[in-house]
C-alpha positions in Angstrom: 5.9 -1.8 1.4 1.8 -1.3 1.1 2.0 -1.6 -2.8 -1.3 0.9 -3.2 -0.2 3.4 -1.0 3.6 3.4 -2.8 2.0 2.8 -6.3 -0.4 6.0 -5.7 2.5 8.1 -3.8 5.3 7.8 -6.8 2.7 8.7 -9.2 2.4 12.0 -7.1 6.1 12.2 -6.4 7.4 11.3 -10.3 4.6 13.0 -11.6 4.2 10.0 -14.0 1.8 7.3 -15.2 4.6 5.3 -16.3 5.6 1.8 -16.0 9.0 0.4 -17.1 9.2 -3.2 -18.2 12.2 -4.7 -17.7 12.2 -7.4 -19.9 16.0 -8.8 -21.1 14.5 -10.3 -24.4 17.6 -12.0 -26.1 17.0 -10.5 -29.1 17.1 -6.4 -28.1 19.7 -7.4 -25.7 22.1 -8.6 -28.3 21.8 -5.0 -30.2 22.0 -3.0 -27.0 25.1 -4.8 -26.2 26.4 -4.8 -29.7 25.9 -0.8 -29.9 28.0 -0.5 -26.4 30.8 -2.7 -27.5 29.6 -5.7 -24.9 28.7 -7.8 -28.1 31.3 -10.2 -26.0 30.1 -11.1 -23.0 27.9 -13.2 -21.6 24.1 -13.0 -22.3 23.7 -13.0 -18.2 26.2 -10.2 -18.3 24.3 -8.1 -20.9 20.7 -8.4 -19.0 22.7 -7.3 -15.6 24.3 -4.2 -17.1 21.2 -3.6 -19.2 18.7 -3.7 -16.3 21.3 -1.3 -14.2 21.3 1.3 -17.5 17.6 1.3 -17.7 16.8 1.5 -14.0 19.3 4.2 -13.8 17.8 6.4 -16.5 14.1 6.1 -15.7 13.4 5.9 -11.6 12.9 9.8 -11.9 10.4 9.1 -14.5 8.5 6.1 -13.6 5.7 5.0 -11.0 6.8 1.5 -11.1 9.0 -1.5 -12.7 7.3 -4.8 -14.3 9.7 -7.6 -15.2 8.6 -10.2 -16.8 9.4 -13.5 -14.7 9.7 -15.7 -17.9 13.1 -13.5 -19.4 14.7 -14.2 -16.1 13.9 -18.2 -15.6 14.9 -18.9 -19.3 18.5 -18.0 -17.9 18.2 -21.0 -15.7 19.3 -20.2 -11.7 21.4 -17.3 -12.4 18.6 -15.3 -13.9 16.3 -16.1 -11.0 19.1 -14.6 -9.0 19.5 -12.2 -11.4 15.8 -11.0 -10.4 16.7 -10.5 -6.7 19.8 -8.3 -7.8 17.4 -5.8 -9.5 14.9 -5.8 -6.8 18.3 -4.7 -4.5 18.8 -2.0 -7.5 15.2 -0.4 -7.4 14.4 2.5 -5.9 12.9 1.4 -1.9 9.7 3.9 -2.8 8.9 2.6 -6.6 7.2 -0.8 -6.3 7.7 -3.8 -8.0 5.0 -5.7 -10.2 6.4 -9.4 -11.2 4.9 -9.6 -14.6 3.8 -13.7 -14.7 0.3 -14.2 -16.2 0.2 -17.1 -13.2 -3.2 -18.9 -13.4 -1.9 -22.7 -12.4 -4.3 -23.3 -8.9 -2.1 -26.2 -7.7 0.6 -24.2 -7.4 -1.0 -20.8 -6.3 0.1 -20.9 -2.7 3.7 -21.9 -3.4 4.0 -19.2 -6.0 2.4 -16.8 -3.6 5.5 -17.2 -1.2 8.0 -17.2 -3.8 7.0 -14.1 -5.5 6.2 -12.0 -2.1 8.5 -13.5 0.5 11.6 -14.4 -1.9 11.4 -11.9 -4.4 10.0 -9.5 -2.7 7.5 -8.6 -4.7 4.6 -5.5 -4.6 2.5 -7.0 -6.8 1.7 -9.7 -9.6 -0.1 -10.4 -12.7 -3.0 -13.1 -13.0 -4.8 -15.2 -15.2 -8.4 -15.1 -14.4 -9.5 -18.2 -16.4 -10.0 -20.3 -13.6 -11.8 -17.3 -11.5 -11.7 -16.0 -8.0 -9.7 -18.8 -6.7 -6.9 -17.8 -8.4 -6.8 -14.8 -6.6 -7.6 -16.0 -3.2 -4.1 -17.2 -2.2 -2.0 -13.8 -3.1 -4.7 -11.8 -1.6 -3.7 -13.3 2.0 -0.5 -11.3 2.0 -1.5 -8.2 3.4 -0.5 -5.3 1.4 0.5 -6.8 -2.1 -1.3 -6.5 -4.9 -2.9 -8.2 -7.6 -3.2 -7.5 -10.9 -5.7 -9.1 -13.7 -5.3 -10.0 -17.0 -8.7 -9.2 -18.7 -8.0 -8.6 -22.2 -4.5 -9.4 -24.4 -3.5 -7.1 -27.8 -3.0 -10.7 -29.5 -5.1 -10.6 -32.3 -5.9 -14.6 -32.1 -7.1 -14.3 -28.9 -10.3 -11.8 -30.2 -12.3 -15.1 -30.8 -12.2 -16.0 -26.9 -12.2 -12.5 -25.7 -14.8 -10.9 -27.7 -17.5 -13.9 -27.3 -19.9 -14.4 -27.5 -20.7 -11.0 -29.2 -19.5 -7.1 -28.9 -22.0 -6.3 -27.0 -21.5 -8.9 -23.8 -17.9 -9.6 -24.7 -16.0 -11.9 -22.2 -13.4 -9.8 -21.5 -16.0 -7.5 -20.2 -16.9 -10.1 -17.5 -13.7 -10.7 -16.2 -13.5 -7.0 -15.5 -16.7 -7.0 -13.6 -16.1 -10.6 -11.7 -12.4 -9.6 -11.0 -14.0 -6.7 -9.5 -15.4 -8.6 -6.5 -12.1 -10.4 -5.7 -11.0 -7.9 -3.8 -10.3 -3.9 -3.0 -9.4 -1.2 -5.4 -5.8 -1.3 -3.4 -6.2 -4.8 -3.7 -7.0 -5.9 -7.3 -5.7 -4.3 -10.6 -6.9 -5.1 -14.0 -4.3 -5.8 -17.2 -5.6 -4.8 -20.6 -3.8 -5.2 -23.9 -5.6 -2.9 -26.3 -4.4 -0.1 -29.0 -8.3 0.4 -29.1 -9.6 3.4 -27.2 -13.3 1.8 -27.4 -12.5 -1.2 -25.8 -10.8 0.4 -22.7 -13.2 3.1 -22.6 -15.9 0.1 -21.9 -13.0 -1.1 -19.6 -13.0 2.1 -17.4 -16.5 2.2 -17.4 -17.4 -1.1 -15.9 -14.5 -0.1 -13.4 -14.6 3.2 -12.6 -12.6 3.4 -9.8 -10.1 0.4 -10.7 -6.4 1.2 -11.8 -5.8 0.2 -15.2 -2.2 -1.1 -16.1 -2.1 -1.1 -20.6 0.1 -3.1 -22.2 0.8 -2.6 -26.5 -1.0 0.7 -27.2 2.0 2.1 -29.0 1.5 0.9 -32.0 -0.1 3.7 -33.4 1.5 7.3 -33.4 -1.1 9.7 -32.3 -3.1 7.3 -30.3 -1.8 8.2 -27.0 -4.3 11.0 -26.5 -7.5 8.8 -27.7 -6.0 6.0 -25.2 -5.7 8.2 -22.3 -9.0 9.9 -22.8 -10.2 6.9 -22.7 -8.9 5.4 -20.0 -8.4 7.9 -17.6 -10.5 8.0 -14.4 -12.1 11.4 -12.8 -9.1 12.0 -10.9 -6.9 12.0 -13.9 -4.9 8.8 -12.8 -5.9 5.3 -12.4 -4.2 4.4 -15.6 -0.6 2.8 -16.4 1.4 3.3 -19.2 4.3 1.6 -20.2 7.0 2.7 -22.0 8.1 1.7 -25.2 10.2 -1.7 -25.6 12.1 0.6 -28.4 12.8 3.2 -26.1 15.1 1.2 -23.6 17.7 0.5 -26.5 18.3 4.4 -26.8 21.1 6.5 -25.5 18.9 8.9 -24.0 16.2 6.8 -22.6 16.2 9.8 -19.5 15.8 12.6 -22.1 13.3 10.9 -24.1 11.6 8.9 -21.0 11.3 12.8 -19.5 9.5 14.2 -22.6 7.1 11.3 -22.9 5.8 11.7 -19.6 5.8 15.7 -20.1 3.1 14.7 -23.0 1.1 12.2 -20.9 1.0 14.8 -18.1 -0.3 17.6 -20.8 -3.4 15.6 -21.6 -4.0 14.4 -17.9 -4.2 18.3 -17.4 -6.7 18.4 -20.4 -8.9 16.0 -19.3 -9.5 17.3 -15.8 -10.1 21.0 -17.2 -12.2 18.8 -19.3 -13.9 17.2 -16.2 -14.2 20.1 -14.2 -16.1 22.3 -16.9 -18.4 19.4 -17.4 -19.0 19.5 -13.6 -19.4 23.2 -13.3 -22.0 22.7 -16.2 -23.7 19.6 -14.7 -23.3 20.6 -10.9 -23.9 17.4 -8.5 -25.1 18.0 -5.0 -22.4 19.7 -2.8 -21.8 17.8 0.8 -24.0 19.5 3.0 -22.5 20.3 6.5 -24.7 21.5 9.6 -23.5 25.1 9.6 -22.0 27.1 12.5 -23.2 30.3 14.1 -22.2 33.5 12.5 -23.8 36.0 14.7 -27.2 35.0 13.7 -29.9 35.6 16.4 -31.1 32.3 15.8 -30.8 29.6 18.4 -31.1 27.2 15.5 -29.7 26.0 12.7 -31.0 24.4 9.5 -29.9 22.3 6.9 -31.8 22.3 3.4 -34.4 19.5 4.7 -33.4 19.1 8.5 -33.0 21.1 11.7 -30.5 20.6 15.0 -30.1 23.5 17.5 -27.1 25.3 17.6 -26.3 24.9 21.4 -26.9 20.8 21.4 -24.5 20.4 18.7 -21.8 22.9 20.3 -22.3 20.4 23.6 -22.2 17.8 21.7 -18.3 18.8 19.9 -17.4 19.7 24.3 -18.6 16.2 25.3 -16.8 14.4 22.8 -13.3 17.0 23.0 -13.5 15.8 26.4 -13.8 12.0 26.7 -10.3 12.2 24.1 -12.4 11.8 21.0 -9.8 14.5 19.5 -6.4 14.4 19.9 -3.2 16.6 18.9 0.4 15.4 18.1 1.9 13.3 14.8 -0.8 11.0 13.6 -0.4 9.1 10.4 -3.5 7.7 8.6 -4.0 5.0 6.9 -3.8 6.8 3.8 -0.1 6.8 4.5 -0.5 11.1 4.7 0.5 12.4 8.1 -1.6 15.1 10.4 -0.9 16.9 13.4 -4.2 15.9 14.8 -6.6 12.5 15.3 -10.2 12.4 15.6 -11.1 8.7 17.2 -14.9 8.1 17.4 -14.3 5.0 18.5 -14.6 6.2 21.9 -18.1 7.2 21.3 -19.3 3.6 21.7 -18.3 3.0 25.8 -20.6 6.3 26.4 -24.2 5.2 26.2 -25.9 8.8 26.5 -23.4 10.3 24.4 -23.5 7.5 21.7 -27.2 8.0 21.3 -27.3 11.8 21.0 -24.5 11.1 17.6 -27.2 8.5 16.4 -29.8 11.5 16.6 -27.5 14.0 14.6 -27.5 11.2 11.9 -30.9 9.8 12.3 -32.0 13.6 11.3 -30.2 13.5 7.9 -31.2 9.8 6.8 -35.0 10.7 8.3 -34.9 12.8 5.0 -33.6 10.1 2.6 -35.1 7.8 0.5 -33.6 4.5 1.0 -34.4 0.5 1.7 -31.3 -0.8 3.8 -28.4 0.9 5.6 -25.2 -0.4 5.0 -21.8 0.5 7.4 -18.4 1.0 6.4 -16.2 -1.4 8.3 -15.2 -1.4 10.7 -15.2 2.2 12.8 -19.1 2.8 11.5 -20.6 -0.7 12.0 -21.4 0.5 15.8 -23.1 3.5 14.5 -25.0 1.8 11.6 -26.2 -1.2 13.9 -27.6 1.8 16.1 -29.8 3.4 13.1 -30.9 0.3 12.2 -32.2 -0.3 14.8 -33.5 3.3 15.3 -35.2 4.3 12.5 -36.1 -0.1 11.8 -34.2 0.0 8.4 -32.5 -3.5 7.8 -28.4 -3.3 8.3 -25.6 -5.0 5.7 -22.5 -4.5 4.8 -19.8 -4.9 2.7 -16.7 -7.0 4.1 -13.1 -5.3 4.5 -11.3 -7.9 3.1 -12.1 -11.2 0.5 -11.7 -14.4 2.5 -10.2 -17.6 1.3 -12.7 -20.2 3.1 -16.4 -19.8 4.1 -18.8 -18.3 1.4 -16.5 -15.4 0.4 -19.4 -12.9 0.0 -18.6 -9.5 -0.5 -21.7 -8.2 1.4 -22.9 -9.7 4.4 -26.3 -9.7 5.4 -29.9 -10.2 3.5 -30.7 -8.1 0.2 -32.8 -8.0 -3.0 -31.2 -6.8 -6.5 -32.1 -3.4 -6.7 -32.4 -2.1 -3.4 -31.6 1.3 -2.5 -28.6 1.4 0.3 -27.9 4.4 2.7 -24.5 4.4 3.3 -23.0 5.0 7.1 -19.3 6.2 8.0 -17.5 7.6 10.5 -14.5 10.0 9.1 -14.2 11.0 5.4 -10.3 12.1 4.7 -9.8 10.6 1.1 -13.0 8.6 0.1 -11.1 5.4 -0.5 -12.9 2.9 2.1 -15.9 4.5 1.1 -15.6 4.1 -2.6 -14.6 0.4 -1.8 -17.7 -0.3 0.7 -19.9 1.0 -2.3 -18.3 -0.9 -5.5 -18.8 -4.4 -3.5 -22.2 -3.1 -2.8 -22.9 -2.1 -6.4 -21.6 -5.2 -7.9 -23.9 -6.9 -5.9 -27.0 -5.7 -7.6 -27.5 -2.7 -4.8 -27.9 1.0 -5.6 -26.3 4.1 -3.3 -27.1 7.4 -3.7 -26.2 9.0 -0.4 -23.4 8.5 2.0 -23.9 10.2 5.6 -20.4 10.9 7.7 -20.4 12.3 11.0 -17.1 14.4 10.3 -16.0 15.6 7.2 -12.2 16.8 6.6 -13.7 19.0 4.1 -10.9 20.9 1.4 -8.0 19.4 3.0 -4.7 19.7 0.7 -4.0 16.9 -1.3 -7.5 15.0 -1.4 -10.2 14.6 -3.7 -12.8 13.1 -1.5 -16.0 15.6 -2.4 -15.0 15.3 -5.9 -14.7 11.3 -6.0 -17.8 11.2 -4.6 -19.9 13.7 -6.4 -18.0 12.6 -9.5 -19.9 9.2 -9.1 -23.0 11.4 -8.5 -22.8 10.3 -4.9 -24.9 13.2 -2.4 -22.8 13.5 0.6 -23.9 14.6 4.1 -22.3 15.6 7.2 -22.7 15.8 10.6 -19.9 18.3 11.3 -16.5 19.8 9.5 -13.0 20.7 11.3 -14.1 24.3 10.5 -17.0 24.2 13.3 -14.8 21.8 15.8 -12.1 24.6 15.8 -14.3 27.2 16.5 -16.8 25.4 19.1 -13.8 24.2 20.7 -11.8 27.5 20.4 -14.8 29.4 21.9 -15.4 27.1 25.0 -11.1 27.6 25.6 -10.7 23.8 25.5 -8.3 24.6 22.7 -5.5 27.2 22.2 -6.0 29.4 19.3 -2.6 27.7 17.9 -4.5 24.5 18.0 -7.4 25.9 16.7 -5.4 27.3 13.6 -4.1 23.6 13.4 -7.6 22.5 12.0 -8.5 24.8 10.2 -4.9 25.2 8.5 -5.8 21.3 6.9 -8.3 23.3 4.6 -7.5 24.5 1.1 
């Protein structure tokens, strides 16, 4: 299981922000087991029957489960095995986060294995104290994630967390340092706060970061101010868990149900909350070479470039025809699936044809302001090493994935702090790799404005690329959209109207 793409997929199929911890804590399990007439049996007995009861009457209301290691291990041998029974008892598509606060480096690797090859584990919890190495050894398991402890509820813990004042508090560093450990489907941060001000600073030195809160329920009628808070533009990107109190009850479904019925009324606040703000603050729309529409032009313009109708229409035949498109079941990496691939990576082996796509781009960065050009690993590197070279604009950029040996730098290649970066990419469907390419570039000191794509999905169902982007005030450019392709392509009969349909049926 790719913990990300589950983690973001049962939040869309539970509708739900919620995280159940299953914690046995001696304590609650002697009054559950009291109420249900097991006051009898064994305390191993009482966690196995209470973690079935719970799982049972919240998988159709949660995103994911978080036991706490410690509960289990303080049983001795048969609560460790006790942990691998309810891993068996999860659902397969709700992922697992073992709840351990490990920050021990001697032991990192062997807990690493334990936890992801024995357990079974999604992801895990980390403290950051002794910083990026921590991290380095569960980041080598491809797909798992890692979660980061930045700031605990524990009121004694304020003199560490808050120093050495409010206004470049520590716990505020750990979320920016974290930040460069890895991915946003890579690295997670922990906070432990009933004040909205603190994860509102939170969520703005990690915009795009999920955010897993721990003890915000002491308060009635904070909810709301918590999730306003901590909510990102998307309305997600923030995990709730449910009340300790609330897994002693009867009707944990019932009440488990109406809880998330309330977080999902505010979510639907706050984006009607976003969107009017957007309508009212309008960023720059993506802006897409447009297609003929019986104009008696031969060319077409863009608002500050021009590129003739008939060399672009050649240019969609030439690459239809050395396979750069192809038809069939295709799933992305995303984990959605299409009935259609478009693979630029073909581009590259066709020297003529390679150099006419690096003129279609050249003309939209020729009218941006920017010092260095940075590619999105690793389909756009080809294409941004070409630019570079063409319009003599120095090339970096930022690395997929966070190494555990060498210098372990996010962005490779030579920059000053400050420097305005161009970003290059191939395909935008969701946004994700380029949101990720930009936050390692940002955190390094760099500034992006504009991202150029040759091919842009545009409204396809179920993704918020344009709004990601222009959310982060981000002006997006593209070469060409599925709508033109289908229609080019359609015209010059080297597709059937059926297939034809097929694109343009992936827009809203």
């Amino acid at each position: 299981m790719v913990f990300f793409t589950a983690l973001t997929e049962a939040i869309n199929s539970r509708s739900s922000l919620l995280v159940t911890g299953l914690d046995p804590n001696p304590e609650m399990l002697r009054s559950w087991a009291t109420s249900r007439g097991l006051g009898g049996s064994s305390l191993l007995s009482q966690a196995r029957s209470w973690c079935k009861s719970v799982i049972e009457s919240t998988a159709d209301h949660v995103c994911a489960y978080k036991p706490s290691l410690g509960f289990y291990q303080a049983m001795g041998s048969a609560g460790v095995e006790l942990m691998v029974e309810v891993r068996e008892l999860l659902p397969h598509d709700l992922p697992l986060i073992i709840d351990i606060k490990h920050g021990d480096l001697n032991s990192s690797s062997a807990i690493a294995s334990y936890l992801f090859q024995t357990l079974h584990a999604d992801a895990v919890t980390l403290n950051p104290i002794a910083g990026q190495d921590i991290a380095a050894p569960f980041l080598l398991y491809p797909g798992k994630g890692v979660v980061i402890n930045c700031h605990s509820s524990n009121p004694a813990a304020k003199v560490l967390q808050h120093y050495p004042n409010e206004d470049e508090p520590f716990y505020l560093q750990v979320v920016r340092e974290s930040q460069r450990w890895g991915t946003v489907d890579q690295i997670l941060l922990e906070v432990g706060t009933r004040d909205p001000e603190i994860l509102k600073r939170v969520r703005q030195a990690a915009p795009e970061r999920f955010v897993m809160l721990r003890s915000l329920w002491g308060e009635e009628g904070n909810l709301q101010q918590l999730l306003e808070s901590g909510l990102n533009h998307a309305g997600d990107g923030l995990l709730l868990p449910l009340p300790q109190s609330l897994l002693n009850e009867s009707d944990i479904n019932r009440q488990t149900a109406d809880l998330k019925k309330r977080i999902n009324k505010i979510r639907e606040e706050h984006l009607n909350t976003q969107h009017e703000f957007l309508s009212q603050h309008p960023k720059e729309e993506c802006r897409i070479w447009p297609h003929a529409n019986n104009s008696s032009t031969d060319e077409q313009t863009n608002v500050e470039g021009t590129v003739k109708e008939q060399d672009l229409k050649e240019l969609v035949i030439d690459l239809f025809d050395i396979k750069c498109l192809l038809f069939g079941e295709f799933r992305q990496a995303s984990g959605a699936v299409f009935n259609y691939y478009v693979d630029l990576r073909q581009i590259i082996s066709d020297p003529a044809l390679f150099h006419r796509v690096l003129d279609c781009y050249a003309q939209v960065l020729r009218t941006l302001d920017f010092d260095r050009i940075a590619g999105i690993p690793y389909g756009s590197l080809p294409t941004a090493t070409g630019l570079s070279l063409q319009l003599h604009k120095p090339l970096i950029y930022p690395r997929k994935e966070v190494k555990a040996h060498g210098t372990r730098r996010l962005v490779e290649g030579e920059f000053n702090d400050g420097e305005t970066v161009a970003v290059v990419d191939d395909i935008l469907i969701t946004g994700g790799s380029v949101l990720d390419g930009i936050a390692k570039l940002e955190s390094s000191g760099l500034k992006v404005n504009d991202v150029v794509v040759f091919l842009d999905h545009g409204g396809l169902k179920d993704t918020r690329a344009k709004q990601r982007l222009n959310a982060r005030g981000l002006n997006l450019q593209a070469v060409l959209s599925l709508e033109m392709i289908s229609e080019v392509l359609e015209d010059a009969e080297r597709i059937s109207a059926s297939q034809a349909q097929e694109l343009r049926g992936n827009r809203t």
